[in-house]
Every structure is written in C-alpha cells, then in structure tokens.
N, C-alpha and C positions, 0 to 999 in steps of 0.2 A: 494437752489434757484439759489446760483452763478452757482454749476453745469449745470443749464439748460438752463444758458442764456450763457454759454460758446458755449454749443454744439449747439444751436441756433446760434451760431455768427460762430461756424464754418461753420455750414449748411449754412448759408447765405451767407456768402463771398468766400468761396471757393467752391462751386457747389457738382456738384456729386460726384466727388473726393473725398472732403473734409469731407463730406456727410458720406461716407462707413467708410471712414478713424476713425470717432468719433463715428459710429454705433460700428466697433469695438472694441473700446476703453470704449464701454459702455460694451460689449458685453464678451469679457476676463475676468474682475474681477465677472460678475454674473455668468456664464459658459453658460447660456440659456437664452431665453425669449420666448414669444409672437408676432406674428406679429402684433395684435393693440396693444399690450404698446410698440413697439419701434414707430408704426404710432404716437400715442399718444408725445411719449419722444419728436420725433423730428418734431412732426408736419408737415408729409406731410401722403399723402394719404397711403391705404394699398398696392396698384398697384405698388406705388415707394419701400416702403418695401419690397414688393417681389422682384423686378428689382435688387435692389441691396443685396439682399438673395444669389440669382441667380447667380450674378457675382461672388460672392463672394467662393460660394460653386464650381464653375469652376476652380475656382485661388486654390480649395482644403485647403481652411481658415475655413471655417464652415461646417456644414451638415445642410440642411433642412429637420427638424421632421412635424410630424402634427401638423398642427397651430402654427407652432415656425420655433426655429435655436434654433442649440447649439452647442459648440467646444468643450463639456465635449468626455468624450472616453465611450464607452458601449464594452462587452466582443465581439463583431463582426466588431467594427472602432474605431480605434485610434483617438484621438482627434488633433487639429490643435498644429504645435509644438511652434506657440506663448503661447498656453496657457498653457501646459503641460510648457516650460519654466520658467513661474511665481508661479510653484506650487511647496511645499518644498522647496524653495529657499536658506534657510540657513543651513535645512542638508544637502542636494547635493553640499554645499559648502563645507562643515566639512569634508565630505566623498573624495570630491577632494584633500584637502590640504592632509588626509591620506593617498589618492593612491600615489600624487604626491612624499612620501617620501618614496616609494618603486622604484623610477626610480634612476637610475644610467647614469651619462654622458657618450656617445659611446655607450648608446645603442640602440635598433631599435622598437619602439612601435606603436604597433595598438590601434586605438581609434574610438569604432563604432559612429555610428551616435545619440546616446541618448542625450537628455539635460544634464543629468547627469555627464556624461563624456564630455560632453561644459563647462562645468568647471572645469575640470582638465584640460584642453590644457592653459587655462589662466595661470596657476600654473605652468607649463615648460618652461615658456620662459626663465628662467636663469638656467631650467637645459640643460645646452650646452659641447660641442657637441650630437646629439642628433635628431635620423629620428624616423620622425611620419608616419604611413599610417592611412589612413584616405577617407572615403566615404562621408565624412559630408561637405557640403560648408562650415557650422560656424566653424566649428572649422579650416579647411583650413583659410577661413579669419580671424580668431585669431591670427592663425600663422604663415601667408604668409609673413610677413616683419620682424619677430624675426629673431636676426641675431643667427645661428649658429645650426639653426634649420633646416634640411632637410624634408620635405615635399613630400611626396608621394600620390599623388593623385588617387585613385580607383575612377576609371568611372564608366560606366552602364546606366542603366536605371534613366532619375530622377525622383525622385516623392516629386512636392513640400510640401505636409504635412509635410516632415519630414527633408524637404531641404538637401538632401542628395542624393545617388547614390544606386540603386537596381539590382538584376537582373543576369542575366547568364555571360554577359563582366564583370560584378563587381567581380563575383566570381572566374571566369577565372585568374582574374589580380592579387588577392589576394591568387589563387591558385601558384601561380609561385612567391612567397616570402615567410618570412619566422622572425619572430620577436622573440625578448624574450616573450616580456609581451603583453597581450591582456585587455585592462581594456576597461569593456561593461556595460551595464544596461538591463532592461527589463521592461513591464508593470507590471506584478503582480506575486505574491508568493503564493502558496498555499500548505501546508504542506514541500516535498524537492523537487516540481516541479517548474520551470521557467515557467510563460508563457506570447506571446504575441499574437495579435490580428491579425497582419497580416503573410501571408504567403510568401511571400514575402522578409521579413525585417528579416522572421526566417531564411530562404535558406542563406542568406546572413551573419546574424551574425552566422549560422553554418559554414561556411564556413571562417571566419573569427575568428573562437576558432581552426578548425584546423593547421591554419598558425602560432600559437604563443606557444612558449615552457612551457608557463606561462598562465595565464586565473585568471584574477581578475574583480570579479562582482562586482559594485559598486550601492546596492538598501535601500532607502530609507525606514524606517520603516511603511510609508502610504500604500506601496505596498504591505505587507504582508494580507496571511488572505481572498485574492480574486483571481479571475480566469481570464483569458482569452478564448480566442478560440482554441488557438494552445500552445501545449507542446513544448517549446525550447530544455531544458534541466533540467535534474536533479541537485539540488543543488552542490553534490558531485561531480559534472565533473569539477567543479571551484578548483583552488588551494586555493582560498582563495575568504570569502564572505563578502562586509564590510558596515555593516548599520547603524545605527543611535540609539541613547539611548533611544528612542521613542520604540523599540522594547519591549513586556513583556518578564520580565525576564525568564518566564516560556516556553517562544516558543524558548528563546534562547538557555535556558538549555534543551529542547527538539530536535532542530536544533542539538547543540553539539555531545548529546548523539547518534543520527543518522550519527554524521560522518561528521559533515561538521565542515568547518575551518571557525570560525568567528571571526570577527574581530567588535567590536562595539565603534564606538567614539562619544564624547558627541559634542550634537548638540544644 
C-alpha cells in the first residue's frame, strides 16, 4: 500500500516527468504490463498511458506490444539497457572481478558496450597505467576521471538502448587500433554459437574481436541454452569463455569437450 501512495505522490507532484519516471520504476523489476493496470496503478486515464508509452519508446526505453509495454528482450529486439542492467547482477559481477585479474598495467584494452563488461571497467580503476577503448558511454563515464587511465573513445552511430556507439565510423575507428585484450559479452548461447539480436551491434563487436590479439567473453549462465536472431560467433573464436557456477556441469563438460576454453567462477 506504501508502494502505491508513493507513486501517487510522485505522479502528483511532479507532473508528467515524474509520472514516466515512477511508470518506469514500476515497469524494470516486472519486465511488462498492461496498459489498464498501469491506468489502474497510477490512476490516470488510458490516453495518458499511452502518451507516455509513446515517449517513452521514442527515447528507445520500452517497446510497445499489443495491449502492453515491455523492456524484456525477444529473439528479434533487445531489451532497454536499464533492464538488461539489473538482471544477473551478482554474477556479472564475479565474472568482472575475474576478467579484471587477467589485465596487466601498460596495457591497451577494448570493452564493448554490454552490461556485462559495465562492470569490469569499475574493477580497473587501480589497474593503472592502462588505455581503454571503448564504444559505451557508461563505461566512458566510469572512467572518464580515474586517474591513469587513458580512454579511447569509438564514435559512430548512437543508439540509445544500448547507450553506446554503432555503425560504419565506429568500425572504421576501431579498425585503425589495435589492443591486447578484448573482453565482450552477448545475448545468448546456444550449443558453441554466440548470438545477438541486433545486426548492428554484431557488425560492430566483430569488428572489435578483430582489433585485439586476445578475445575474452564474459557470459552469464542465464544466457545459455537460447537463441537469438543473428550468429556472432562461434564459442571457439574466444581465447577464453568465463561464466558463472549456475552453468550444468554437463553443458560445461560438453563446452569443454568441443574445444572451448572455460573458465567458470562461483557466483
């Protein structure tokens, strides 16, 4: 009941703004709803629900489905990277602090745009000296004021779902450098294929396995097991693959047996 007179006192006092701001907020921990039970939650019309649907799906936060919204991901759109953010949050930290212990200071590392690898850029700030490249605003603002950290920024295309940089300039820029290590992520696992949803975001992270002498995937055991739209890459193109204790031991000793280099830490 507290919950509902919160978001009511938000909707009240802060207008439409404040309105979207706490639809959201309702809207991340369920992944979807309904257009009458969000009318319902917050007590205004369905007209205003849509209105702020609407905006919202322009700003590329939500998708509007039939008779809903939702920021979950389907095998043809990625989901909003606030939500995909708050999902496996303590293994993609486990998985961080282990990539973070294959960096070495003086070296030059690329960090694509996943949540994933948004927290390994928190984990380098004391390993210094030490250049990032980098296509992700978040992790740029993670590391724009650590001192000793050189920062390489890849432009392009933006696209905000994924607050990040896309595109031909991105590729270009990333084609004309050259790193030890590449530590990436992706949406999902299915047998020893990578894949993601957009085509786009593939162009780009292939293009950014080719700049780095090194290629460490950093995927969460939730992602195993399902599909995407678009094939990335094969397991075996990664020097090394590092997930979570969540994996069955059985897909892992079958991973193995196929060739890949894993790496599994507990989470």
């Amino acid at each position: 009941m507290q919950q509902n007179d919160d978001f009511q006192q938000v909707k009240a006092s802060a207008g439409p703004t404040g309105r979207r701001k706490a639809l959201l907020d309702y809207l991340l921990p369920a992944g979807s709803a309904q257009v009458e039970e969000l009318a319902d939650h917050f007590g205004v019309s369905r007209m205003t629900v849509h209105r702020d649907l609407r905006l919202l799906e322009e700003q590329g936060i939500v998708r509007r489905v039939h008779g809903g919204v939702t920021v979950r991901s389907s095998s043809l759109a990625d989901s909003t990277i606030l939500y995909r953010a708050r999902l496996a949050d303590a293994e993609k930290d486990a998985l961080a602090r282990a990539a973070a212990e294959l960096v070495e200071p003086g070296q030059a590392v690329i960090l694509d745009d996943s949540t994933t690898v948004g927290h390994l850029a928190a984990h380098l700030v004391d390993c210094k000296p030490l250049t990032v490249i980098t296509s992700s605003l978040t992790i740029i603002d993670t590391l724009k004021d650590a001192p000793g950290i050189e920062t390489i920024c890849l432009g392009g295309h933006y696209n905000a779902r994924f607050n990040a940089f896309f595109g031909y300039l991105c590729e270009q820029a990333v084609g004309s450098l050259r790193a030890n290590t590449l530590f990436m992520s992706t949406s999902t696992i299915l047998g020893l294929i990578a894949f993601h949803q957009q085509e786009e975001v593939v162009k780009t992270k292939r293009a950014l396995m080719e700049a780095a002498d090194r290629k460490i995937l950093l995927i969460d055991s939730s992602k195993f097991g399902k599909t995407s739209l678009i094939k990335l890459a094969m397991l075996t193109e990664f020097d090394l693959v590092i997930t979570d204790s969540g994996l069955a031991r059985a897909d892992a000793d079958t991973l193995l047996k196929d060739g890949v280099k894993l790496s599994i830490v507990d989470a």
